[in-house]
N, C-alpha and C positions, 0 to 999 in steps of 0.2 A: 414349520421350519422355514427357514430365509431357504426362499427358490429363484430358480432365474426368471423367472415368469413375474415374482413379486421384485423384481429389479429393476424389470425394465416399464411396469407398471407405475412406480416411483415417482413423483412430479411434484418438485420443489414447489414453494410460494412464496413470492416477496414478502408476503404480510401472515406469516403463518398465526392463523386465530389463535388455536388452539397454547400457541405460545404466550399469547395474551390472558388467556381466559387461566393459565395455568401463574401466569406473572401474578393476577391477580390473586390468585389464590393464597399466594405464597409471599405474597409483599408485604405484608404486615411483618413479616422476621426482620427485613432492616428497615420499613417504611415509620412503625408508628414511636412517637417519642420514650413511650416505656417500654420499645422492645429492649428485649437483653443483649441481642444479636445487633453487632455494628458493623460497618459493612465499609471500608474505605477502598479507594481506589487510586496509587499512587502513579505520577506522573501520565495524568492522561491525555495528556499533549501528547501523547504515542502512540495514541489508539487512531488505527486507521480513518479515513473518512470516503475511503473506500474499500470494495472487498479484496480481501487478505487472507491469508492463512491467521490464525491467532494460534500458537502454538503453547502449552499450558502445562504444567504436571497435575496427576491426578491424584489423588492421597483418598477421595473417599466416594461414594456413589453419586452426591449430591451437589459437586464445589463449581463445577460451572454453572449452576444453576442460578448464584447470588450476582452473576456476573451478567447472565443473560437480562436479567429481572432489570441491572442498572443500564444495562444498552439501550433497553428497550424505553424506561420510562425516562431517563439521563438523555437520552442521543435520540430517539427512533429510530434504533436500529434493528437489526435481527438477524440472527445467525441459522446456520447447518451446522450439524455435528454429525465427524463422525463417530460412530457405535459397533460394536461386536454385533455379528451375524447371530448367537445367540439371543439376545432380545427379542428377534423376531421368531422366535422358537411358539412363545403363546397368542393365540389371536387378539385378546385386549390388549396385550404389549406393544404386539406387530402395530394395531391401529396407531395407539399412542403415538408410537415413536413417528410412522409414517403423517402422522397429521399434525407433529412438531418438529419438521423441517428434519428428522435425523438420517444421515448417511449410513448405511451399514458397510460392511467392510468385510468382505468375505474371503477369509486366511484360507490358505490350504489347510492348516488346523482343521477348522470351521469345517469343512468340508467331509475329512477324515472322519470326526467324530462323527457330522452327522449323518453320513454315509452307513457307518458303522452302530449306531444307535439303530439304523434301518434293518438292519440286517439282523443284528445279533441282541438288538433291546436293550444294550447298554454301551459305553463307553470305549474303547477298546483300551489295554493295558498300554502304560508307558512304554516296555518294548516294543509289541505289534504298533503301538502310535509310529515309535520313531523308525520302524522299520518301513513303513506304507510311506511316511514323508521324505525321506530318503530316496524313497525310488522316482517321487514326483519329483522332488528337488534335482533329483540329477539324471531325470530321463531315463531309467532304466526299461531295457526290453520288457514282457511280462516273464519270457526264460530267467530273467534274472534275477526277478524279483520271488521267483518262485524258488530258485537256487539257497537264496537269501534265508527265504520261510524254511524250506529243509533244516538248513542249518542252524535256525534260532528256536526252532521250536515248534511253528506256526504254520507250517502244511493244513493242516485243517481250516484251520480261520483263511489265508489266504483261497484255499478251494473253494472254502465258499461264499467270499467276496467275489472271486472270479465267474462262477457259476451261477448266479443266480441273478436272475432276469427282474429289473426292477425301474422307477424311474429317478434318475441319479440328479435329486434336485432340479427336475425340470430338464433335466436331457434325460431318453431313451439311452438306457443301457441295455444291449443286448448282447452274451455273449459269445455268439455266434456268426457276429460281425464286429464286432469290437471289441478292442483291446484296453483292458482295466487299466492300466498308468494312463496311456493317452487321451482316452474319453476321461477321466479325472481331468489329468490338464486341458484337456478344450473346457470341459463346464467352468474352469479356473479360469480361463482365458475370454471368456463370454462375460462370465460375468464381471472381469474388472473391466473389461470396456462398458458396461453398464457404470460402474464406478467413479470411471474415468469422466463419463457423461455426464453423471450427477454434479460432479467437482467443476466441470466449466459451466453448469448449469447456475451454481452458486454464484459463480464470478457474473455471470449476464444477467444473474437478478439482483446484483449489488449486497451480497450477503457475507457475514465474516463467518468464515467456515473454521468450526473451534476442533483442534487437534491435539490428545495426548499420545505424543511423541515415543514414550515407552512403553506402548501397546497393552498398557496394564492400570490395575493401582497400588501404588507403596506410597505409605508417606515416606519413607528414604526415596530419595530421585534415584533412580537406575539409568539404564542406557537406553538410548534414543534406538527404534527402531528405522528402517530406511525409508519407511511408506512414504510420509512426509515430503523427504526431498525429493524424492520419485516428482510427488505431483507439482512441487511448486516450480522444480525444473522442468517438468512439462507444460507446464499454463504460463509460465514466464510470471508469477505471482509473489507478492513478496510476503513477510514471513513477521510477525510479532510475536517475540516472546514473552511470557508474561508470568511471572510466580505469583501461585496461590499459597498462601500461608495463614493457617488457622480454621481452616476450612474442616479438617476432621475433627475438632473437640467440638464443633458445633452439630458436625455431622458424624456421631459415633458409631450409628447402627444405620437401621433400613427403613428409618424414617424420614420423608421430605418434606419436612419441618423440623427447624431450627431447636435445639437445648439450652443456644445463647453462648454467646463471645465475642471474639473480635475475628474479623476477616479482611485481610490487607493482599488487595492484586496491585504488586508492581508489574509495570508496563514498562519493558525494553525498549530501545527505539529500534523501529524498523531496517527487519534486512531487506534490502531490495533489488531486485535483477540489474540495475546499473549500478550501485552501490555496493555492498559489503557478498553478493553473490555472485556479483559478475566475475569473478573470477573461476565460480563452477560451473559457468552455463553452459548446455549443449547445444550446438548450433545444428541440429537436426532433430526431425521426429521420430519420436522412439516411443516403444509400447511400455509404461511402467508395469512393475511385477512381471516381467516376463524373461526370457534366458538374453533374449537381445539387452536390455537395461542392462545387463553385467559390463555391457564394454566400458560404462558410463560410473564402476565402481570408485574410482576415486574420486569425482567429482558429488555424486551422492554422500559417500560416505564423510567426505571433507563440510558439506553442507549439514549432515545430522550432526556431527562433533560440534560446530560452530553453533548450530540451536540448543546442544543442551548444555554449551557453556554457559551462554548466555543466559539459560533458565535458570542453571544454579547459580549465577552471578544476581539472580533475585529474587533469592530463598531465605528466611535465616539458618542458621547454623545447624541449626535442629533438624532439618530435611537434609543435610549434605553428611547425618553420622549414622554409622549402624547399617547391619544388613539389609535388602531392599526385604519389602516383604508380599511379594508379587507371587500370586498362584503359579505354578509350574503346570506342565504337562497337558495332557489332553483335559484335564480340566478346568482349564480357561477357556475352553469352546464348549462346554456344556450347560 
């Protein structure tokens, strides 16, 4: 599992091989003349030529993949992304990801689950989910979160989260000296300053750090989550939106290689901190994902609305109908 230990262990590379070694593999899908798979890349006069947020929808496992691949042998360039905390859940994966530049990103979700996979060997239910992230979200004493479990059902499962002595992703949990919501929220609060670190670490090695925005995948665009503005108004970073289109018929399933199509990334023009953001900035330092960022809700929030106009302003039609089709529940952290 994604631990704080494996966080702060982390260390970006200008020149990540492994991204190369994996370009290579995989470049023959838009590289050679009878591929099937075409690969365009609209207005790229908008792509940074330095590092930036690149902000992206996601529709299928694979679609920034055709993108990196053109950075890379197009520009010399090369990116961080970030990734779900689950990834690093298997050791081959964790490698992977860690030795191609990927960020992980560790949701209170992420956390919940895998707290809860520790203890009871699987997932916890959609209620016990929303009832443990409820209390993190809003600080609740452990009296009242145990109130709570009375009341819903879950006296037992709480008992024995609270009871039982383990190591809570790389922090000591003891419950004898510690209190379960809070020691949650410090391991929460560790590790996005490991997060936080990774993300200016990107900026000081000149890397476009790639971001889907709605914390998921649907080929319908859904709604932008806050992460994003969080970071880019903390690094003073500016913000490229870019729509992928045709990315899932190429990429249908769980394979990383191509079945052939077309794949068209329009490239928005840059939001940037004197430009189209400066009207959200914070003129102080503040801990993203934490209860202090809430003071800073309309400017956040004003900055995610503006990014995912912009994405769907470079969609076709076809990603902006029909319900999103995004995993729900504690199952996007497993």
């Amino acid at each position: 599992m994604l631990t704080l230990e494996t966080m702060k262990e982390i260390q970006l590379r200008p020149v990540p091989q492994m991204q190369k070694v994996f370009g290579w593999i995989v470049r023959a899908n838009y590289r050679l003349p009878m591929t099937r798979t075409k690969l365009f890349v609209e207005h790229e006069e908008n792509l940074p030529t330095s590092a930036a947020y690149l902000a992206m929808n996601h529709t299928d496992r694979f679609n920034y993949w055709p993108l990196q691949v053109y950075l890379w042998r197009e520009r010399g360039e090369f990116t961080a992304t970030w990734v779900k905390g689950k990834y690093y859940n298997h050791p081959v994966s964790k490698q992977f990801m860690v030795s191609t530049n990927q960020i992980p990103a560790p949701s209170r979700g992420y956390l919940i689950t895998s707290d809860c996979i520790q203890v009871f060997g699987s997932s916890p239910s959609g209620d016990l989910y929303r009832l443990i992230r409820d209390a993190l979200d809003q600080s609740w004493e452990d009296e009242a979160l145990h109130k709570a479990a009375d009341e819903a059902g879950f006296r037992r499962e709480i008992d024995h989260l609270f009871k039982t002595p383990r190591d809570l992703l790389g922090l000591d949990y003891n419950p004898w000296k510690h209190g379960f919501v809070e020691r949650h929220r410090e391991l929460f609060r560790q590790m996005m300053d490991e997060f936080i670190r990774l993300n200016y670490e990107a900026q000081d090695l000149n890397l476009r750090t790639l971001v889907f925005p709605e914390g998921t995948r649907s080929v319908t665009l859904g709604e932008g989550k806050p992460g994003l503005a969080q970071m880019a108004l903390r690094t003073q970073a500016s913000i490229v939106p870019i729509g992928c289109n045709g990315s899932e018929k190429a990429y249908p399933g769980d394979s990383p290689f191509s079945s052939g199509g077309k794949i068209t990334y329009r490239v928005g023009e840059p939001l940037t901190p004197k430009g189209e953001l400066k009207p959200y900035q914070v003129e102080e330092d503040f801990r993203p994902f934490t209860d202090e960022a809430h003071k800073f809700d309309a400017q956040i929030e004003g900055v995610t609305d503006l990014v995912m106009e912009r994405i769907a302003g470079l969609l076709d039609d076809y990603y902006l109908e029909g319900d999103s089709t995004a995993v729900s529940g504690a199952n996007r952290f497993a």
